[in-house]
C-alpha positions in Angstrom: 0.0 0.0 0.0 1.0 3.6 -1.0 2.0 5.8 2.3 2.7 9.4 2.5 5.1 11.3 5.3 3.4 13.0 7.7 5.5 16.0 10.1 3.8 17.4 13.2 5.7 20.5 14.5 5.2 23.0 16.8 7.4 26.2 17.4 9.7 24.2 19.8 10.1 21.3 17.8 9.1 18.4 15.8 6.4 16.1 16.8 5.8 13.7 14.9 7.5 12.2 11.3 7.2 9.1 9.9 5.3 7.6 6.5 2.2 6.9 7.2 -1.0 5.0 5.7 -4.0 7.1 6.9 -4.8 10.4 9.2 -8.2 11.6 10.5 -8.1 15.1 11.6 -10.6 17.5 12.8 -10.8 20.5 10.8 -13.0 23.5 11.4 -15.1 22.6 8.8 -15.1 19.1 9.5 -13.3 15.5 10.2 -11.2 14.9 7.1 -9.4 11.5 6.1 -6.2 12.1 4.4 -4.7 9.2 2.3 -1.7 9.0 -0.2 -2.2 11.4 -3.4 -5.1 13.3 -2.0 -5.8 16.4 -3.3 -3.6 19.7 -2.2 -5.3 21.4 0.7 -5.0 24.3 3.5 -7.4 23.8 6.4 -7.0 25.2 10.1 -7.5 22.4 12.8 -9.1 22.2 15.6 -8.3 21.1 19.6 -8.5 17.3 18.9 -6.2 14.1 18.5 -4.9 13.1 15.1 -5.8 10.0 14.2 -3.0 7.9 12.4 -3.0 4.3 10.9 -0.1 2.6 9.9 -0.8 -0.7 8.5 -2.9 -2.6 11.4 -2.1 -0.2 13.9 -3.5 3.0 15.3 -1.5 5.9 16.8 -2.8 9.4 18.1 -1.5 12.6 18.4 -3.1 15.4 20.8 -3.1 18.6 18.5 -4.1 21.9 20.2 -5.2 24.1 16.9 -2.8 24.9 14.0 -3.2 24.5 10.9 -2.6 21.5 8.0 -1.4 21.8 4.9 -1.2 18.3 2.0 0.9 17.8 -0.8 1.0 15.1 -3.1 3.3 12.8 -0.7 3.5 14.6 2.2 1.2 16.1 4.8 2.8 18.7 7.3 0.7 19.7 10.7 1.8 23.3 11.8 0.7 22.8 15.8 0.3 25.6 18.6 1.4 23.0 20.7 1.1 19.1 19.9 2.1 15.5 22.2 2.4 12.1 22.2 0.3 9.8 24.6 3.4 9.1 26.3 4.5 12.6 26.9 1.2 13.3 28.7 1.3 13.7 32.5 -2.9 12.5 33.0 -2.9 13.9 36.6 -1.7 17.6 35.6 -4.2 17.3 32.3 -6.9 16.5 35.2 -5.8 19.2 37.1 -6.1 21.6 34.2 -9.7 20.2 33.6 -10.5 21.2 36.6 -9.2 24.6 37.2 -11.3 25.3 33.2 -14.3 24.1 34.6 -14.0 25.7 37.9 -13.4 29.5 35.5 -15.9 29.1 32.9 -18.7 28.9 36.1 -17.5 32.2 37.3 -16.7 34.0 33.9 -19.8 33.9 32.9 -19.6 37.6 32.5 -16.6 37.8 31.2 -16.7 37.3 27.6 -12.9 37.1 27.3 -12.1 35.1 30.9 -14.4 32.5 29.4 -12.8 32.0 25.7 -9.9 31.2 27.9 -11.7 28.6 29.9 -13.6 26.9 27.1 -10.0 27.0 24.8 -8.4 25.6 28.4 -10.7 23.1 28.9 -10.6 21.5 25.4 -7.0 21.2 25.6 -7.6 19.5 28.7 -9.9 17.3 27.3 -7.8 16.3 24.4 -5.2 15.7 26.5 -6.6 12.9 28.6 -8.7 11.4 24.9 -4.8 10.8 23.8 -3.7 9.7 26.9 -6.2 6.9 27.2 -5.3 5.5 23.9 -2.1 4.7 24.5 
């Protein structure tokens, strides 16, 4: 079977790359399935883990935003921040869970202090998705 490289990196460094059979991805418009030769594309991401198949197996990636961009053999996943399931500590990504629920109930005046929360608490929640698929 065909496979394509895939790269996740953030500012600090680089995630993720290896050739790859399959990713699912949540875009802002949608969950998109990215195989060898698909078309060229732009999309911003959002909070979610990446999906990735490699032959039988199944590997996931927590992305916080960015955005993707696919070439003919190669798909590239430009992350705010991104980790393995390895690299996540479950009891701090609980904690953080946590504190965002504890501020979205008392910023619900504060249009800004909430954004925070919400954005806080789906990083959080991403977080422990990934972690629990090691």
């Amino acid at each position: 079977m065909s496979t394509f490289l895939l790269e996740v990196v953030t500012p600090e460094r680089t995630v993720y790359a290896q050739d790859v059979d399959m990713i699912v991805v949540k875009g802002v418009a949608g969950e998109l399935g990215i195989l060898p030769n698909h078309i060229p594309l732009v999309t911003p991401l959002k909070i979610a883990p990446v999906k990735i198949n490699i032959g039988n197996k199944s590997e996931y990636i927590a992305v916080n935003g960015g955005f993707m961009e696919v070439r003919k053999d190669k798909v590239v996943i430009l992350a705010e921040s991104a980790e393995l399931p390895g690299e996540i500590d479950v009891d701090r990504a609980r904690a953080s869970k946590e504190r965002a629920e504890q501020r979205l109930r008392a910023a619900k005046k504060d249009e800004f202090d909430f954004r925070r929360a919400e954005l806080s608490l789906q990083r959080a929640m991403n977080r422990l998705e990934t972690a629990s698929k090691k």
